[in-house]
Structure formats: C-alpha cells, structure tokens
N, C-alpha and C positions, 0 to 999 in steps of 0.2 A: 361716728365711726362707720366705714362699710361692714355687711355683716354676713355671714356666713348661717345658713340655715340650716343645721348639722341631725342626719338624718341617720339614727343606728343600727346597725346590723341584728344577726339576731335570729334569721328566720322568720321574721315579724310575727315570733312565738317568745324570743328569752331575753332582747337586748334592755335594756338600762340605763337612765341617766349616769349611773356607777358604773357600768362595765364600759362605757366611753370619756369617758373627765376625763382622764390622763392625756388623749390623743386630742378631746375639743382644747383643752390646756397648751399645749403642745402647738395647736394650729393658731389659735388666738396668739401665741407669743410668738412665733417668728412670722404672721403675716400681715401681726400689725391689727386686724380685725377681728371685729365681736362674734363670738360663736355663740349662738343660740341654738341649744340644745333640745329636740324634739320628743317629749315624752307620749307619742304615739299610742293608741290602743292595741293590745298585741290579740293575736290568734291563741287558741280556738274561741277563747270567750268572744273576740270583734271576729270576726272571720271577711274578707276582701268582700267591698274595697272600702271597711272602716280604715284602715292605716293610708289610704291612697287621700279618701277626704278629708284625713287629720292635717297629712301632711301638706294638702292643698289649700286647707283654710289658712294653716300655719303662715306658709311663703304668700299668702293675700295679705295677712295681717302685720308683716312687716314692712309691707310695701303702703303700706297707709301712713298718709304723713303725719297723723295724729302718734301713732305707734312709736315712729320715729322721735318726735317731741319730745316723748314721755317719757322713754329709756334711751337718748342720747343714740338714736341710729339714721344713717342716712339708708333710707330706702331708696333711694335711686341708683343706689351703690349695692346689690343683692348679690348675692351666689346662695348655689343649694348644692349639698354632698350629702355623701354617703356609704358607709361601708356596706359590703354583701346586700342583703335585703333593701340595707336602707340603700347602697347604689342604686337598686332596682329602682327604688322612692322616689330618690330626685331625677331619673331619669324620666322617669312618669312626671314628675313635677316640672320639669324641664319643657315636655310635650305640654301641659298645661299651660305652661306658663308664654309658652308660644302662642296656643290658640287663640287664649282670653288677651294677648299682647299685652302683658306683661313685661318686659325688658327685665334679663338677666344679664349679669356681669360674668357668668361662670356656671357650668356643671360639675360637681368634682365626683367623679365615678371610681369608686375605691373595689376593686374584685368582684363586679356588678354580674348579677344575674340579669339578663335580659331574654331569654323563649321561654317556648309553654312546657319543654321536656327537656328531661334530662337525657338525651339522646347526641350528642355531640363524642367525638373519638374523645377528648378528654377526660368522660364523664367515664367512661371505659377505664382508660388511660392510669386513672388516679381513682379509683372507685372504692379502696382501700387503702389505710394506712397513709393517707396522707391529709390526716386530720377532717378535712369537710369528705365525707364519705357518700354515698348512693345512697344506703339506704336513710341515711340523714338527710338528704336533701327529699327524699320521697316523703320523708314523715313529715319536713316542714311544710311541704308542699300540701298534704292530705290536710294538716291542722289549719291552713290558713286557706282555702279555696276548694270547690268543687271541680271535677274534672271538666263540667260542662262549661267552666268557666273560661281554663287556663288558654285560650285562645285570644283572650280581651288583653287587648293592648296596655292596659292598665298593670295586667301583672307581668305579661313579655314586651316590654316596651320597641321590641325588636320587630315586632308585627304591626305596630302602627303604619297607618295607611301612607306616612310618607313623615322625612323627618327635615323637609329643608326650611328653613330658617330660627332652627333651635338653638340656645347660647352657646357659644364654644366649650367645648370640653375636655377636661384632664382628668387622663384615664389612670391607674395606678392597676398594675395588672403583677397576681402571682403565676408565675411559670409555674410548678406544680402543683397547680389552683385545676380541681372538676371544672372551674367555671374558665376558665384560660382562653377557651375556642370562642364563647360565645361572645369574651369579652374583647374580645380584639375584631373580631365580627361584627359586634356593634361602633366600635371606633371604624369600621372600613362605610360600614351603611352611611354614618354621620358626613366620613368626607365625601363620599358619593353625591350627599345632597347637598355637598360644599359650606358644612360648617367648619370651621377651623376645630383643629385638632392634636392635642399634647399627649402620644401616651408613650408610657415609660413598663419595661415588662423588668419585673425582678428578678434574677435567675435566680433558682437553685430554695426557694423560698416557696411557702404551703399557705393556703387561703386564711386571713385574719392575720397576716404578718405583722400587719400596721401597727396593731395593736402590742406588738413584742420590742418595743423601745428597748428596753433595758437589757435584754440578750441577742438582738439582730440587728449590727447597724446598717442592714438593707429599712429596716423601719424608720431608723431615724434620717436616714437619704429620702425614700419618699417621706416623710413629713416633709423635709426639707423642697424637697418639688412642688407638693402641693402648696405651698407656703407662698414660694417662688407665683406660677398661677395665677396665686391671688393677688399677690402684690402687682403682679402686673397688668391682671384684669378692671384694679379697682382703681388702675393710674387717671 
C-alpha cells in the first residue's frame, strides 16, 4: 500500500493518536492508503526541535524497504500531512525530505502554521472567539520553543532559504482560521519556486474544522479533497 505519514496537530503540546483516529480513519478509507499515525514527543517536557527529529526519523523509516516488507508499505509511494502544528511538521518534513532527496509523492498541509510570529492581519482579525485564539497560539508557542529560536526554519518553514523542488502540495485552508494569511502565503512561496500546487480555502469555517466530520460537511468535503490528492499523487 502507499502510505501516508500522518502528523497531529495539537500545538506540539496536546495532540494524540485519539484526538486524530477518526480523520487518519477517514483518510485511509477514501484514499485507498495506509495512514501511519505519528506519536511524536510533545512540548514542554521535548521542547523544538524533539517533534521535528521524531517526525524526520519517522518519514526515513518508512522509506526503508525493510520497513515496507514488514508492514506491507510501498515506500516509494510516501506522503507526509498534517493538521495545525503537525502541518507545520510535514512541512518541515517536506524541506527534509528535499534536502536528504528523499522523493515524496505529496505534502498534505491542513491549516498549517508556517512564520516565527503571530504577526499577520488575521492573527488580529480572528484573535478571539474564533476558536484558535492569540493568546493560545503565544502559550503554544512559549511551551514548545525559545524566542531565540523561532527564526529557524524548522519551526517557520516559510523562512527557509528557498523552497524549489519540494513535493507537491495540498493545502486545506480555514477562512476564519488566525492562521489564514500565512497559510495561503505559504502556498504562494511554494508556486513561486514552481512546486505544483492544490489549495482549497473553506469558507465560513474556524481552525481544526477537519476534525468536526460529524456536524460540518465542509470537513467531510476536505477529507474528500485530500483523499482525492492522494489518490492521484500515488497513481
């Protein structure tokens, strides 16, 4: 099977193999592909960049064809996603997986944080009451990294020194998402450096929609997108 390297949101402070099943579930059955679920070390106890080298050794270790043998996965067949945080993850895993040439089939960027501040008009915009709030993004920020850090392309994947020949990517973007601006910012940077690129914005919908199957069918549309992505990334 191709497989999918499923990276969870969270703040890289609270997410969970359980607060994601439903949508890895969800994405394994309509795209055909094994979702392998990332139990990363979270912040404050690992603080950056433990989550960045979990999640790098992870996407090495299914690209080994031993790995693949053993649990029935074609590594040659890869993608890496991610919600919030974990967008950040695979986007950083994405640059990785570039450098060390790596060949990925997909990045799937789900309401991706990519800079070092929460400084963008949406971050204003939406700073309240629309679920992912300012001074929540500042506390995940302080728990998971120092200030002297948040420059290193690792945590703002948007700062990296250059972004052309990284896998194609499908962006799933919430419109009254703080993160809105940087996320469709980061999909402009990408086709800049002429990587192909799929992004879909949701109206009217607030950061972690994805995860609200069961009362937004904007959730079960993007599943349905990213789904779509993969199936066609893994042809």
């Amino acid at each position: 099977l191709p497989v999918l390297l499923s990276l969870p949101g969270g703040g890289s402070t609270s997410a969970t193999l359980e607060t994601h099943d439903s949508l890895c579930r969800q994405l394994a059955l309509h795209s055909g592909a094994a979702v392998v679920a990332l139990d990363y070390r979270l912040a404050p106890e690992h603080r950056f960049p433990t989550a960045v080298d979990d999640c790098w050794a992870a996407l090495q270790a299914l690209a080994r064809p031993d790995t693949g043998a053993r649990l029935g996965l074609d590594g040659t067949r890869l993608a890496v996603g991610g919600d919030s945080a974990g967008g950040t993850l695979a986007a950083v895993s994405a640059l990785m997986a570039r450098d060390a040439g790596l060949p990925l089939a997909l990045q799937v960027l789900i309401t991706p944080g990519t800079i070092a501040h929460a400084d963008t008009p949406s971050h204003a915009r939406f700073a309240q009451g629309f679920l992912l709030e300012r001074a929540q993004v500042e506390w995940f920020f302080d728990q998971y990294i120092a200030q002297a850090d948040r420059t290193d392309w690792r945590f703002a994947p948007a700062l990296a020194a250059d972004h052309e020949g990284v896998a194609p990517a499908c962006l799933v973007i919430a419109e009254c998402d703080a993160l809105v601006d940087e996320a469709v910012a980061y999909g402009d940077l990408l086709r800049a450096a002429g990587v192909a690129v799929d992004l879909e914005i949701w109206r009217g919908v607030t950061h972690d929609f994805i995860k609200m199957g069961r009362m937004l069918p904007e959730a079960a549309q993007a599943r349905q997108f990213i789904a779509h992505a993969l199936r066609k990334a893994f042809e």
